[in-house]
N, C-alpha and C positions, 0 to 999 in steps of 0.2 A: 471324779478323780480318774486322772487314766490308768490304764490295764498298764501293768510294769511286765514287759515279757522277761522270760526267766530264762537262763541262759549262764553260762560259765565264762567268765572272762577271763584271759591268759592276761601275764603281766605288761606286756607290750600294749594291747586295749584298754585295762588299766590307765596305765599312765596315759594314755592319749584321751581319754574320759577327763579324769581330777588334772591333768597339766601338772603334775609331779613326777620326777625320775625315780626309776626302779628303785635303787638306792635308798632314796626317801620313802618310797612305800614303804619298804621294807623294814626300814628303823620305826615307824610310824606302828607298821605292827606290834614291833617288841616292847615298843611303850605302851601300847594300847592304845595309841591313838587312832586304829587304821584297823577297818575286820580283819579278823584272823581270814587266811587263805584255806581253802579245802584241797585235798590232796586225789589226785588224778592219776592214776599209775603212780608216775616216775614226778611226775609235774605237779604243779598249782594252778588255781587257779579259783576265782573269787565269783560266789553266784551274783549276777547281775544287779538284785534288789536292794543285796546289801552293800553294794558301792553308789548305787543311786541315794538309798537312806542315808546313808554318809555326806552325799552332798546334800539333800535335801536339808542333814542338819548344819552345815555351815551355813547357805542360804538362808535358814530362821534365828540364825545367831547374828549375822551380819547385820539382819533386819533389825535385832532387836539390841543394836550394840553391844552386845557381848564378844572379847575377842573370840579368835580358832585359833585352835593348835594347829 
């Protein structure tokens, strides 16, 4: 398995990662559908791992016919 480096993603990385608008994050969160964001000072922003496991678990839903939210 590869080493997932750890790191803090701002929302702007975010969306350029999953290919969904801030917006979308954002509501995604409030449902649950999307990690909660961590708080940085003033800002947010998302550790690395858990926007990758996020996609990691659409990819094995896709795999397995199950839809995504």
């Amino acid at each position: 398995m590869a080493e997932v480096q750890r790191r803090l993603l701002r929302l702007p990385e975010v969306t350029a990662i999953v290919g969904r608008a801030g917006s979308t994050i954002r509501k995604d969160v409030a449902k649950g559908l999307f990690p909660k964001p961590v708080h940085v000072g003033r800002s947010i922003a998302w550790p690395s791992e858990l926007v990758q496991s996020w996609i990691d678990e659409r990819i094995a839903a896709s795999r397995n016919g199950r839809p995504c939210e």
